[in-house]
C-alpha positions in Angstrom: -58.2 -52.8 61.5 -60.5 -52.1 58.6 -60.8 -54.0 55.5 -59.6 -50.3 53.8 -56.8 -49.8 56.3 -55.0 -53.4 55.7 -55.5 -52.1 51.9 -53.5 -49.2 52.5 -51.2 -50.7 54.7 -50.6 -53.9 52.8 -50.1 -51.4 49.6 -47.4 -49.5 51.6 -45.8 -52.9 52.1 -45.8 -53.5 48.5 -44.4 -50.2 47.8 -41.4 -50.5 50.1 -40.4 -53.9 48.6 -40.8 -52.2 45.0 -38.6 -49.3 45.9 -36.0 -51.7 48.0 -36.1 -54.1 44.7 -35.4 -51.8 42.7 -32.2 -50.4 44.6 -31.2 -54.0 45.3 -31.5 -54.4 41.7 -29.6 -51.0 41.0 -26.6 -52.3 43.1 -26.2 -55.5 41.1 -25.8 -53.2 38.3 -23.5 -50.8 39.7 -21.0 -54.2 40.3 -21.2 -54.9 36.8 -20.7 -51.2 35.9 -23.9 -51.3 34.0 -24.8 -47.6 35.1 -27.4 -46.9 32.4 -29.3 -49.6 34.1 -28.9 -48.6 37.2 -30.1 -45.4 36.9 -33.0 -46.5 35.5 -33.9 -48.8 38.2 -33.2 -45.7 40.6 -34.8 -43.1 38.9 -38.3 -45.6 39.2 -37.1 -46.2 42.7 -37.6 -42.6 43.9 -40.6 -42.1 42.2 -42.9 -44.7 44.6 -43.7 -43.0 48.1 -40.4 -45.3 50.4 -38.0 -44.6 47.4 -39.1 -41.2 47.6 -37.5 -40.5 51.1 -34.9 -42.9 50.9 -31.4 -42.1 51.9 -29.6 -45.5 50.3 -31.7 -44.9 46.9 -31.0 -40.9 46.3 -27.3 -41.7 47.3 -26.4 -44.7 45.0 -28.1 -42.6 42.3 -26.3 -39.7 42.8 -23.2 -42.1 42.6 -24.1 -43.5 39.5 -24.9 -40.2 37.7 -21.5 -39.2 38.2 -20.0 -41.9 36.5 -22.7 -41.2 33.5 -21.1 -38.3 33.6 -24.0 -36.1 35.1 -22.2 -33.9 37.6 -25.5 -31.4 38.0 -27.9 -34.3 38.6 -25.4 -36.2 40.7 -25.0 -33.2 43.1 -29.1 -32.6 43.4 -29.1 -36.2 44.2 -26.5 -35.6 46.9 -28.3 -33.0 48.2 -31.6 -34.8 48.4 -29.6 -37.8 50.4 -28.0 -35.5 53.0 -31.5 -34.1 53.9 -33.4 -37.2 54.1 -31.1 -39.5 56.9 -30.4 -39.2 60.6 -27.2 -40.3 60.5 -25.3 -37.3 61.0 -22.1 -39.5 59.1 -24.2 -40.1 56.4 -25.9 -36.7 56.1 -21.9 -35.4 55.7 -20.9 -37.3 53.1 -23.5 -36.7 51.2 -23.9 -32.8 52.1 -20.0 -32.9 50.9 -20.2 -34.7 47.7 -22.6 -31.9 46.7 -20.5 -28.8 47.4 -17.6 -30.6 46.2 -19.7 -30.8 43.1 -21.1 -27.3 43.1 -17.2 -25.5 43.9 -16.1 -27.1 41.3 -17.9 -27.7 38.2 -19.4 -25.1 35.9 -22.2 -25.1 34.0 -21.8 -25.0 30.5 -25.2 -25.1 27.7 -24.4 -25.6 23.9 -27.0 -24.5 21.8 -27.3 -24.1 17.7 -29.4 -22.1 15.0 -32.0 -25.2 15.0 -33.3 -26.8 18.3 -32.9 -30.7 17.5 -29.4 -30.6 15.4 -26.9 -33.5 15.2 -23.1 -32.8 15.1 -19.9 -34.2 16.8 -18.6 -32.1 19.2 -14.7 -31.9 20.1 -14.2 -30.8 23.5 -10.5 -30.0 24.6 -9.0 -29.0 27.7 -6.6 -25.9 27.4 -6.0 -25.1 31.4 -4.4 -27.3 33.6 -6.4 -30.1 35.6 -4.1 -31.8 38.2 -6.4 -33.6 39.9 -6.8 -37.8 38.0 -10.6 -38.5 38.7 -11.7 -34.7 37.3 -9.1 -35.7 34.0 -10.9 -39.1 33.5 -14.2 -37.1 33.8 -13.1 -34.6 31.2 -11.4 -37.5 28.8 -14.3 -39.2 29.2 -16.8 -36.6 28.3 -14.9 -35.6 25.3 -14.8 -39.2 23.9 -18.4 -39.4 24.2 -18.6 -36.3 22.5 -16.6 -38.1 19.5 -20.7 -39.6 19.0 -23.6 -37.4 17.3 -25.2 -35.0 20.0 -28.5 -33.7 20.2 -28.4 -29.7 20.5 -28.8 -28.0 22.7 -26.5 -29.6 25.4 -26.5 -28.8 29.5 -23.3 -30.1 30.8 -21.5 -29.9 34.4 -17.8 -29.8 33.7 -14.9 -29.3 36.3 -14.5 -25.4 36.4 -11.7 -23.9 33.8 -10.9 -23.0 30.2 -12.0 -25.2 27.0 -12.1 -25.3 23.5 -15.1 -26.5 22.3 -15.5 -26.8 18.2 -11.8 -24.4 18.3 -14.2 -21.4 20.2 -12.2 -20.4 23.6 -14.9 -21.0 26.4 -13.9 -20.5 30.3 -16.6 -22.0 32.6 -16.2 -20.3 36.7 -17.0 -22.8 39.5 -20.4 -23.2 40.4 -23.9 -24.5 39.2 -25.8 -21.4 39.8 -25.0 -19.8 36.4 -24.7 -21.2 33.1 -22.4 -20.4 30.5 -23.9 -20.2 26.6 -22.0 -21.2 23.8 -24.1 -20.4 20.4 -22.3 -22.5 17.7 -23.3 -21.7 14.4 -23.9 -23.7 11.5 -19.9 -23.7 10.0 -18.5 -24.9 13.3 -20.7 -27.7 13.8 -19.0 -31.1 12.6 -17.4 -31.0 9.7 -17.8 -27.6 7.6 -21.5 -28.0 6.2 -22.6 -30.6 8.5 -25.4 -29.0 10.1 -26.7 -28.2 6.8 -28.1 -31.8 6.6 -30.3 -31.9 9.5 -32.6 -28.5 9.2 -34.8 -28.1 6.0 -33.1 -27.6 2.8 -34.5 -26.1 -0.5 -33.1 -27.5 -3.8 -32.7 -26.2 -7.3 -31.5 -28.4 -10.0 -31.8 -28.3 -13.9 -29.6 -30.4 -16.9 -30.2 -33.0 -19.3 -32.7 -35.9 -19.8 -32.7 -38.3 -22.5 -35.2 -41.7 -22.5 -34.1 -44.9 -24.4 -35.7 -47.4 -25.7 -38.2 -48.3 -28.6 -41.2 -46.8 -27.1 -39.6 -43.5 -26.1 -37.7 -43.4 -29.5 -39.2 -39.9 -30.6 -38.7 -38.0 -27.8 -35.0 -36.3 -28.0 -32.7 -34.8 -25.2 -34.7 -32.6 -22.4 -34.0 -29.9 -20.4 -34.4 -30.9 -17.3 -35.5 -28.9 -14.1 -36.7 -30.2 -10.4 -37.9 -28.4 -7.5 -37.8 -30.1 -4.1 -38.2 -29.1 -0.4 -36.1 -32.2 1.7 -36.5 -32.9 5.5 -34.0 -35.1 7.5 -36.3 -38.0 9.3 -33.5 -40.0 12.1 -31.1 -40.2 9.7 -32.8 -40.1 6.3 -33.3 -37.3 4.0 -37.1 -37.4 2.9 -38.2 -35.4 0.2 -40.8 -34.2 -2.3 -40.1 -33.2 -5.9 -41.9 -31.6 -8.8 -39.9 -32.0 -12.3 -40.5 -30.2 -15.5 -39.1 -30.9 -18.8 -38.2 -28.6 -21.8 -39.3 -31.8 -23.7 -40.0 -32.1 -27.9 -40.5 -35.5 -29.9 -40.4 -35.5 -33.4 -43.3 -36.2 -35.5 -42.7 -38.1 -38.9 -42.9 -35.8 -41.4 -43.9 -32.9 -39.5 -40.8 -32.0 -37.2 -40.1 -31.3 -33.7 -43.4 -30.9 -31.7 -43.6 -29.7 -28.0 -46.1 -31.1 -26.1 -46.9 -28.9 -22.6 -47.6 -32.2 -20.2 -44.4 -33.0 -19.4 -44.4 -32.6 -15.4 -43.8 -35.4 -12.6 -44.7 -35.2 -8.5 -42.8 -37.7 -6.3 -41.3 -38.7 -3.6 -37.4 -39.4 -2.6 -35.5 -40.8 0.3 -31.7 -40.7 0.6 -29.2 -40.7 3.3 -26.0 -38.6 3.1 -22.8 -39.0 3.9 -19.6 -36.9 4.4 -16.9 -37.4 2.8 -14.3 -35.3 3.4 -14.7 -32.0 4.8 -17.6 -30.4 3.0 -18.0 -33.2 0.5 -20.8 -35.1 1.1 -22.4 -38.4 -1.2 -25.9 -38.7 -0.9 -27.1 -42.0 -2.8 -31.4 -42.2 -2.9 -33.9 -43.4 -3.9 -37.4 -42.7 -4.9 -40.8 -42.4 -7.2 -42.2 -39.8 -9.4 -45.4 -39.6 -11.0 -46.3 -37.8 -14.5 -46.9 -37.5 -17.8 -44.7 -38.2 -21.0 -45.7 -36.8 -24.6 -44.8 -38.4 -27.4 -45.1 -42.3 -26.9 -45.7 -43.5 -30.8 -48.4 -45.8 -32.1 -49.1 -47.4 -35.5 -52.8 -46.9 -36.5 -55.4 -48.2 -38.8 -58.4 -46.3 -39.8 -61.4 -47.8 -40.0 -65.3 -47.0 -40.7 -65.5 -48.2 -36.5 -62.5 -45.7 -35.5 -58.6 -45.6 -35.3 -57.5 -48.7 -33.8 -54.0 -48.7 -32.6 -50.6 -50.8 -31.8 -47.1 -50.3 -30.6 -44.7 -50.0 -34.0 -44.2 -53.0 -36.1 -47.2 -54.8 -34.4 -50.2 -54.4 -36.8 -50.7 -57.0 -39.3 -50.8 -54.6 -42.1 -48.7 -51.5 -43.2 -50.5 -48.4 -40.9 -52.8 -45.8 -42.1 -51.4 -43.3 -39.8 -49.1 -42.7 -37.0 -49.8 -40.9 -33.9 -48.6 -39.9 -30.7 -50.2 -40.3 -27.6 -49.6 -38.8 -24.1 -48.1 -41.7 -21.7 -49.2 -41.7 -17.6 -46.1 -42.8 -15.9 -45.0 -44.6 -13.1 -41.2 -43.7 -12.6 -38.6 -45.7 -9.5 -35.6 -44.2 -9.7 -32.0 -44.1 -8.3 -30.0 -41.4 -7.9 -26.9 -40.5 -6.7 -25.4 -36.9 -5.8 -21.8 -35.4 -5.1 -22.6 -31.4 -2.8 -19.8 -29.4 -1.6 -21.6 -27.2 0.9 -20.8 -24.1 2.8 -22.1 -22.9 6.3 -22.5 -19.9 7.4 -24.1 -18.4 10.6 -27.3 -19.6 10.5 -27.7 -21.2 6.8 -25.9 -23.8 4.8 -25.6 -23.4 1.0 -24.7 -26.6 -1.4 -23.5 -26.8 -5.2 -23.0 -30.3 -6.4 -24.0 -32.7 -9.9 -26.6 -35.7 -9.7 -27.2 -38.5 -11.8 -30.4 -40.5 -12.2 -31.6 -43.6 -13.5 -35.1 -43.7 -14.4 -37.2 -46.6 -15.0 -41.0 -45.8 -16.2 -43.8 -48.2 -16.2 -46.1 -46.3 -18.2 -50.1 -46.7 -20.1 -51.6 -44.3 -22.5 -55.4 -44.2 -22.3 -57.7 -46.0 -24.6 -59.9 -44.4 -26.0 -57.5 -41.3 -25.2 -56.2 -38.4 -28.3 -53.3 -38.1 -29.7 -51.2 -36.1 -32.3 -51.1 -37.4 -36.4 -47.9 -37.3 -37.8 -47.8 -35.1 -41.3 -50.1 -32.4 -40.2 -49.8 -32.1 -36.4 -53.5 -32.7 -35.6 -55.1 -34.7 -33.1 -57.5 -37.9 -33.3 -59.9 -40.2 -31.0 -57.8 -43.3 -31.2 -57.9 -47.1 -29.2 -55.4 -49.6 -28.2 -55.4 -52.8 -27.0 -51.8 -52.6 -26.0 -51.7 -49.3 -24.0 -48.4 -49.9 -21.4 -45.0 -49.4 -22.5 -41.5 -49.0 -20.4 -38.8 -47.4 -20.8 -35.2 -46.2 -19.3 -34.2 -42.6 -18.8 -31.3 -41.3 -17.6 -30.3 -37.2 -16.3 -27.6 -35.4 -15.2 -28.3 -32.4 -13.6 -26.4 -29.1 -11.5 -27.7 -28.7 -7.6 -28.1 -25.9 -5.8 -29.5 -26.4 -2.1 -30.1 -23.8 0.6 -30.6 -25.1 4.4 -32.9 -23.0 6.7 
């Protein structure tokens, strides 16, 4: 023999004690009705060349699909079996576990309005199934049903009438055609559920006040945010943009409105349903901006205006001015939706509440705005960060896509 013929044959050696391990390994499974594992040692089984044409591994697996609950696969697996021994016993069996499968199950494929949607699904039985082992295959489906499912779903069932999410569907025996259901976004889960797992706009606007020394000028906002949120396995990612209707009064000048008062950030949350169409959604996340209105105490000098946070200087001030803050904003927030489905889209009013904490800095040498007359001034600081707290309440409005 050739030094590349004893390769060969001593790798077709190896591969028939991989494929045999495998199913050896697969049946020590099966006794502990681990069936998950056993497939898996299967499936890799009939993928090397003496797995491959195995009677004993495309049985067992068929076997074990069935109890996972995969009628379909289990009767192609059949199939394969019957076709691959010489044992006409064998070849029986195995030819009659398939058209037992195939007369009667039907074929049943669940779909929604977004490829890749969660929900719950409630599967009931409304026509009669006398025989035990198709009732624990139907009780046993609808339990794990009772778990979050990926849409869309392919399922073998045994052949009669269900309700599936309350919609009437009848499935006739055999594999060869499949039966659609198209659930839309109301009857998925609870009332609104799907609504958190597609792409969802939001609107929502209220009130914003700061606290704190530092922020001491600046009065009650009018809040509004823009955000475009994403669900991520599980969590709710988003982007935001904020503007503020903002003023902060100016000693002896009034109310002044300063344009820069806009954040960009980032949120993460993860929702929750309550009750029905009631859903909490607790987060939490990081804006960026700018914030008018952040008060200094100044003395003018031949050099320039030096500046210090109030009641710092050493001296009464010259001046007071008003410089624009950079800030870096955490926050927490937590939001109460009621949300409706419809066919294809899911709508959401609701109240948030958030607690902002800034870490902010004004530049030095930056401009800023003199109190009396409203005018601005080249100013410095050797103290340029401040913090301060902010809370807002605002009304939601959220549309899912």
């Amino acid at each position: 023999m050739t030094f590349l013929g004893l390769l060969i044959a001593l790798g077709g050696v190896a591969s028939a004690q991989d494929a045999q391990h495998h199913v050896d390994q697969a049946k020590l499974f099966v006794k502990k009705q681990w069936y998950t594992d056993a497939e898996a040692e299967l499936e890799e089984a009939v993928t090397l060349d003496d797995g491959r044409n195995s009677f004993q591994a495309w049985w067992l697996l068929a076997q074990v699909r069935y109890e996972l609950l995969d009628a379909e696969g289990a009767a192609k697996a059949a199939r394969q079996a019957s076709e691959l021994t010489r044992d006409p016993d064998e070849a029986l069996q195995a030819a009659q576990l398939a058209d037992w499968i195939e007369g009667t199950f039907g074929l049943l494929v669940i779909t929604s309005p977004h490829e890749g949607m969660q929900s719950r699904i409630q599967l009931e039985r409304s026509s009669l199934l006398m025989d035990p082992d198709l009732k624990r295959f139907v009780d046993q489906m609808a339990l794990e049903w009772t778990k979050p499912q990926v849409l869309p779903i392919r399922i073998a069932l045994p052949a009669g009438e269900y309700l599936v999410q309350g919609e009437r569907v009848l499935l006739e025996p055999g594999l060869g055609v499949e039966t659609a259901l198209d659930l839309s976004m109301g009857s998925l889960g609870e009332s609104g559920f799907a609504a958190l797992q597609v792409t969802r706009a939001e609107v929502s606007t209220g009130v914003g006040l700061y606290l704190g020394d530092r922020t001491a000028p600046l009065g009650p906002s009018l809040e509004v945010q823009l955000g475009v949120t994403q669900p991520i396995k599980g969590i709710l990612a988003g982007v935001v943009v904020d503007y503020s209707l903002r003023s902060y009064n100016v000693d002896g000048f009034g109310a002044v409105r300063h344009p820069a008062t806009y954040t960009l950030g980032v949120r993460l949350g993860k929702e929750l349903m309550v009750s029905g169409p009631l859903a909490v959604r607790p987060g939490l996340g990081y804006r960026y901006g700018y914030l008018p209105g952040i008060p200094f105490e100044c003395i003018d000098e031949a050099s320039g205006v030096a500046c210090a946070p109030p009641d710092e200087l050493d001296r009464d001030p010259d001046i007071m001015v008003y410089a624009v803050g950079r800030a870096h904003i955490p926050f927490a927030e937590l939001s109460v939706d009621w949300r409706r489905a419809g066919r294809t889209t899911a709508t959401g009013l609701g109240v948030r509440v958030v607690v902002d904490q800034a870490f902010g800095f004004v530049p030095s040498p930056g401009t800023a705005t003199v109190s009396g007359d409203g005018t601005t001034i080249e100013y410095t600081t050797a103290d340029p960060a401040w913090t301060s707290t902010a809370i807002r309440m605002m009304a939601n409005f959220s549309h899912a896509f």
